[in-house]
C-alpha positions as CSV (number, residue, x, y, z in Angstrom):
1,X,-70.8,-3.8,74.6
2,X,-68.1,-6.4,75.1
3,X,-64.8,-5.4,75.4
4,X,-63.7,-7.0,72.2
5,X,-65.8,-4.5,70.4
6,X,-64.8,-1.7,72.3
7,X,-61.2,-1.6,71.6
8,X,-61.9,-2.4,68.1
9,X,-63.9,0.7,67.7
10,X,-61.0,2.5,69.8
11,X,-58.3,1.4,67.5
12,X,-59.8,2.3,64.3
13,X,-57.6,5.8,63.8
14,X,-55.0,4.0,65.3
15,X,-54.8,0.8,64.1
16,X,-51.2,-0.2,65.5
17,X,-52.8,-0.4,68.9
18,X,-49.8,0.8,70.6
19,X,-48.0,4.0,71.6
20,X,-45.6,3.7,68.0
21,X,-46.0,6.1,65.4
22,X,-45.9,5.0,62.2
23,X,-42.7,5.9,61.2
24,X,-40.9,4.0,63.9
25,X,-43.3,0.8,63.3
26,X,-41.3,1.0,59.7
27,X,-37.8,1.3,61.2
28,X,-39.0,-1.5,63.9
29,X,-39.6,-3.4,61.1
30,X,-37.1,-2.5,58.7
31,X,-34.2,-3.5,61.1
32,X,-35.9,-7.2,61.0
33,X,-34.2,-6.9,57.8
34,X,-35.6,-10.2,56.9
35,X,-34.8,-12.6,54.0
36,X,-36.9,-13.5,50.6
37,X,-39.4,-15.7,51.9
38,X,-39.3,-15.3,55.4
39,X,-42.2,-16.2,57.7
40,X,-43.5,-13.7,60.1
41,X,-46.0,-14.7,63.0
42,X,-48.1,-12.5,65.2
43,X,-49.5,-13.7,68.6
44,X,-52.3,-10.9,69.4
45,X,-52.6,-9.9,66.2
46,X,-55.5,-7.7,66.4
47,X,-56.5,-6.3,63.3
48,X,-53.4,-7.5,61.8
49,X,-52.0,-4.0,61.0
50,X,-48.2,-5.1,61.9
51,X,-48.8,-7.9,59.7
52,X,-50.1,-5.9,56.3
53,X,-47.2,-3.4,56.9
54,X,-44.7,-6.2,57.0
55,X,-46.0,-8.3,54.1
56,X,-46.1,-4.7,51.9
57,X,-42.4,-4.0,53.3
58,X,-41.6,-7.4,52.2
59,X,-43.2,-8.8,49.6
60,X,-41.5,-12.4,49.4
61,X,-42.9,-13.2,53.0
62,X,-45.9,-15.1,54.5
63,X,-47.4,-14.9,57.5
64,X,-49.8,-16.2,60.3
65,X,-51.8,-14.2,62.6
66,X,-53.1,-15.2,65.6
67,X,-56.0,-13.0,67.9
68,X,-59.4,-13.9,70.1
69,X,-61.5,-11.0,68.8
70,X,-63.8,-12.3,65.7
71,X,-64.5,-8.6,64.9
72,X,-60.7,-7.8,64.8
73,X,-60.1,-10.9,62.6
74,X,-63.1,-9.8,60.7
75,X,-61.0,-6.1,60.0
76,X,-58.0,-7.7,59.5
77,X,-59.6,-10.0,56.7
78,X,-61.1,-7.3,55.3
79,X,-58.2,-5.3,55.0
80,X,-55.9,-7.9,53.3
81,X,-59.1,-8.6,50.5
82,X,-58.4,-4.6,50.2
83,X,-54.9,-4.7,49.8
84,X,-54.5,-7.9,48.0
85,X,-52.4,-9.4,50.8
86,X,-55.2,-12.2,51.7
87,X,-53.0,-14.8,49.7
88,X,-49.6,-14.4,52.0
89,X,-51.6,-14.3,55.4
90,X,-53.6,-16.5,57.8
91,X,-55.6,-15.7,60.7
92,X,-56.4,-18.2,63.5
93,X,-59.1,-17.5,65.9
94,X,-57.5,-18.9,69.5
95,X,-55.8,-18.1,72.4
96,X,-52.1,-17.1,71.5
97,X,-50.2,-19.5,74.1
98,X,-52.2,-22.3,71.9
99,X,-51.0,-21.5,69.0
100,X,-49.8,-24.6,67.2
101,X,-48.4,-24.4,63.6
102,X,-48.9,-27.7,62.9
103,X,-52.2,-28.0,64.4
104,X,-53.6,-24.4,63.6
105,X,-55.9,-25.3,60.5
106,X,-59.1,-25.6,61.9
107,X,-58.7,-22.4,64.0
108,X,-57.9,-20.5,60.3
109,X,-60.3,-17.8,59.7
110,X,-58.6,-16.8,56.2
111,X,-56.9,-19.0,53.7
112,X,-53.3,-18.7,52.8
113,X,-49.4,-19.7,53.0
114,X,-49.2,-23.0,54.8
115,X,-48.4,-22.8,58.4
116,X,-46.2,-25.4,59.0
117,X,-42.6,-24.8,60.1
118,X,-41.2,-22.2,62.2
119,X,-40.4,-18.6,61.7
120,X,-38.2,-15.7,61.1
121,X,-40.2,-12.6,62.8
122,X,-42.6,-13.7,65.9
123,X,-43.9,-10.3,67.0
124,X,-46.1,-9.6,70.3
125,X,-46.8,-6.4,70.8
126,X,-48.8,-4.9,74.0
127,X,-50.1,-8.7,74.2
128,X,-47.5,-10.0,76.9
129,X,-50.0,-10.3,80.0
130,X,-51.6,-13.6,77.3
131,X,-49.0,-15.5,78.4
132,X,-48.6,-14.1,82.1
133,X,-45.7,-11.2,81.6
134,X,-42.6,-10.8,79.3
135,X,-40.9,-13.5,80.3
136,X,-43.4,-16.1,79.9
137,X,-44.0,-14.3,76.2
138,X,-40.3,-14.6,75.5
139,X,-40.9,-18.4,76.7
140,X,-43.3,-19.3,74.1
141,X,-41.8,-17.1,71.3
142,X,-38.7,-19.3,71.2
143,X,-40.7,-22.3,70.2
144,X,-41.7,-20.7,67.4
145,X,-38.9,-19.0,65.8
146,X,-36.3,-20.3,63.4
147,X,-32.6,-20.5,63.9
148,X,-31.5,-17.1,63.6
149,X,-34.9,-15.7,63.8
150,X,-36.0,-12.4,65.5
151,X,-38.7,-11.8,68.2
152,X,-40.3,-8.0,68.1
153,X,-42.3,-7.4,71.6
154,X,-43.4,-4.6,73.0
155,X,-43.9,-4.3,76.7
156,X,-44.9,-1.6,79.5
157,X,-42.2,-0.5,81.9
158,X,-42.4,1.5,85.3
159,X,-41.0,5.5,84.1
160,X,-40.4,5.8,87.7
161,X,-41.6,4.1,90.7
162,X,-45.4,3.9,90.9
163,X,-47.1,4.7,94.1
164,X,-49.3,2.0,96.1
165,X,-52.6,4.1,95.0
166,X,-51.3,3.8,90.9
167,X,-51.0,0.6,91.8
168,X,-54.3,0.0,93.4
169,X,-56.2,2.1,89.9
170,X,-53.8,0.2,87.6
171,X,-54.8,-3.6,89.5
172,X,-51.6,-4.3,88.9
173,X,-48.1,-5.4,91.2
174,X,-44.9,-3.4,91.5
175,X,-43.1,-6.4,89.7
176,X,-45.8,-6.6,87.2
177,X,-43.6,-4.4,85.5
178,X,-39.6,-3.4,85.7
179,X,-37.9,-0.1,85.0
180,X,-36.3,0.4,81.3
181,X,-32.8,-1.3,82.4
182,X,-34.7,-4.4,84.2
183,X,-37.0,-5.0,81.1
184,X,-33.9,-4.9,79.0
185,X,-32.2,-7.5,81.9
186,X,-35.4,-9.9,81.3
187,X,-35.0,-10.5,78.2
188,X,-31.5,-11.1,78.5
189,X,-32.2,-13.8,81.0
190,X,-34.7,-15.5,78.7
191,X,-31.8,-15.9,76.6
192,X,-31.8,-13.0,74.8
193,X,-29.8,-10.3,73.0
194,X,-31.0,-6.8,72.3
195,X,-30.6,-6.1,68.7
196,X,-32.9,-2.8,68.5
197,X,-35.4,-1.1,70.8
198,X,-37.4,1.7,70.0
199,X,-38.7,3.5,73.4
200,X,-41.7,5.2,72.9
201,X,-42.4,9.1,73.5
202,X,-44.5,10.9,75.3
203,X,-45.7,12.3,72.3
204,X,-46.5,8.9,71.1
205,X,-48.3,7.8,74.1
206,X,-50.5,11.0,74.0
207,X,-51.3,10.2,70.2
208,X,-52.4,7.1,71.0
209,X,-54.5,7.9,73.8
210,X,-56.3,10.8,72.8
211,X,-57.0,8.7,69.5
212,X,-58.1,5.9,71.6
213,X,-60.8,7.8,74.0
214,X,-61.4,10.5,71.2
215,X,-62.4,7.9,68.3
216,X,-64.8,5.8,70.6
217,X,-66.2,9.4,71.7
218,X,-66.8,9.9,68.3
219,X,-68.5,6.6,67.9
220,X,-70.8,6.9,71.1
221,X,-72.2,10.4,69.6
222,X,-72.9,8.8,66.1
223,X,-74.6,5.8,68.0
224,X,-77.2,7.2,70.2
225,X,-78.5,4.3,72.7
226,X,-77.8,2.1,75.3
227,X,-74.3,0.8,73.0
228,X,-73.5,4.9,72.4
229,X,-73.9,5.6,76.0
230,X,-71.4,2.2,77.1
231,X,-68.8,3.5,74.8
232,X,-69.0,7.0,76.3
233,X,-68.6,4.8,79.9
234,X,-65.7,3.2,78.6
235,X,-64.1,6.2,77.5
236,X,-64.3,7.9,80.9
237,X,-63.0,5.4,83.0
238,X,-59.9,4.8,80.4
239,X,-59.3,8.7,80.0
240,X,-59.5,9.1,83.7
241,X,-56.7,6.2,84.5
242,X,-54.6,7.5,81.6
243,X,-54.4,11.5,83.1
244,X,-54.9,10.3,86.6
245,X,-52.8,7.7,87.3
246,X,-50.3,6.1,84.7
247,X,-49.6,9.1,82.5
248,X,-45.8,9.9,82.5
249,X,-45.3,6.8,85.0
250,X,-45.7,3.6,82.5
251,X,-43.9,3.7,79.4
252,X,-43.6,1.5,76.6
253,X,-40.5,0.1,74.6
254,X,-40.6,-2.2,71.3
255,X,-37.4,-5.0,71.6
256,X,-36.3,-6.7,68.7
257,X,-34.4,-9.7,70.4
258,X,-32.8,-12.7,68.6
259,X,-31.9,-15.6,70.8
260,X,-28.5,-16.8,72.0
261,X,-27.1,-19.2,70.6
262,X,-27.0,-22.2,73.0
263,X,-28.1,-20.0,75.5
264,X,-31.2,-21.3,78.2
265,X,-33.2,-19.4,80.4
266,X,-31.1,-18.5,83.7
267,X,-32.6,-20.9,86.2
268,X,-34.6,-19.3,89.0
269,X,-35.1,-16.2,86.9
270,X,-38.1,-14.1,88.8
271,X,-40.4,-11.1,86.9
272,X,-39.2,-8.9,89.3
């Protein structure tokens, strides 16, 4: 099983695909408090699950979508046929940091609004390591947004200071990631302000993550076989660095940022 399909099948009790229950996904996108009309634009869209709850919570807008997975596409097509969204959405099958209004047609899995033009919501949630880290993210979400537009990204941050063997398990770097107060100063040197940010609980992260291993357990034992018994792999190596290594150490917070005017990246800004 690829691993396209496997967090599919992971996500499908918890379709947000991030530590955020679904009340605070509303208020996230509630204090967007966008305009009739307004464009909205999601780079990693998944299933497109932050997009159908922001076209239902605003139902003047439009919006684009943009994801690698074909069966994610394929759910989040689905869904909009289901909920009679299809006409205010478009999905594009590419790699987000290619995304290209202008140019995006032929990559558009689902017909819809036009997508020409900027926007007034660019959200990237738990999809920042596309473009190489938050800052790079913030980088490309810039080009996209509309004078007095809003970017809504959700990133990991270090709870406290993780230990050389989390690091090792995680495959990841010390500066991969900052604290809360140093994710909140990267954005700000991208040329940012912080409008909103919703930190996520520990209650929220265990939601997600017993949904994610628990659903795909539930999968393997309906699927006897060679896919059944890869799921069940995938759930014990994901369970396993969950409880054994970044539980209570990475958290995750949601930013809604809007861009300063005039301002430009600080030069020499580092990740770290």
């Amino acid at each position: 099983m690829n691993r396209q399909l496997i967090s599919h099948l992971a996500h499908a009790d918890h379709p947000v695909a991030a530590p955020i229950d679904d009340a605070n996904v509303e208020r996230l996108l509630r204090r967007a408090d966008l305009a009739p009309g307004a464009r909205i634009l999601d780079l990693g869209c998944g299933q497109g699950e932050w997009l159908m709850r922001a076209l239902t919570l605003y139902p003047d807008a439009t919006a684009d979508g943009v994801d690698l997975s074909d069966v994610a596409l394929d759910a989040a097509r689905e869904q909009a046929d289901r909920s009679g969204l299809s006409a205010r959405l478009r999905l594009h099958r590419l790699p987000a940091a290619e995304f290209s209004p202008a140019g995006s047609a032929s990559g558009s899995s689902a017909s819809g609004s036009s997508a020409d033009g900027l926007y007034d919501l660019v959200l990237c949630v738990g999809s920042t390591h596309a473009f190489g880290g938050l800052t790079e993210t913030l980088d490309e979400v810039r080009r996209h947004l509309s004078p007095g537009g809003l970017a809504l990204v959700g990133e990991g941050f270090w709870e406290v200071s993780p230990t050389p063997q989390v690091l090792d398990r995680f495959e990841a770097g010390p500066d991969d990631y900052a604290d809360l107060a140093g994710t909140v100063e990267r954005a700000e040197k991208a040329g940012y302000a912080t409008v909103y940010a919703h930190t996520s609980t520990r209650g929220e992260w265990d939601d997600y993550e017993w949904s994610w291993t628990g659903t795909l357990t539930r999968w393997a034992l309906d699927h006897p076989g060679p896919d059944g018994e890869a799921a069940l792999a995938a759930v014990g190596d994901h369970r396993d660095l969950w409880l054994s290594c970044y539980r209570d150490v990475l958290g995750f917070v949601t930013l809604l940022l809007r861009p300063l005017p005039g301002a430009d990246p600080q030069p020499g800004r580092q990740q770290g």
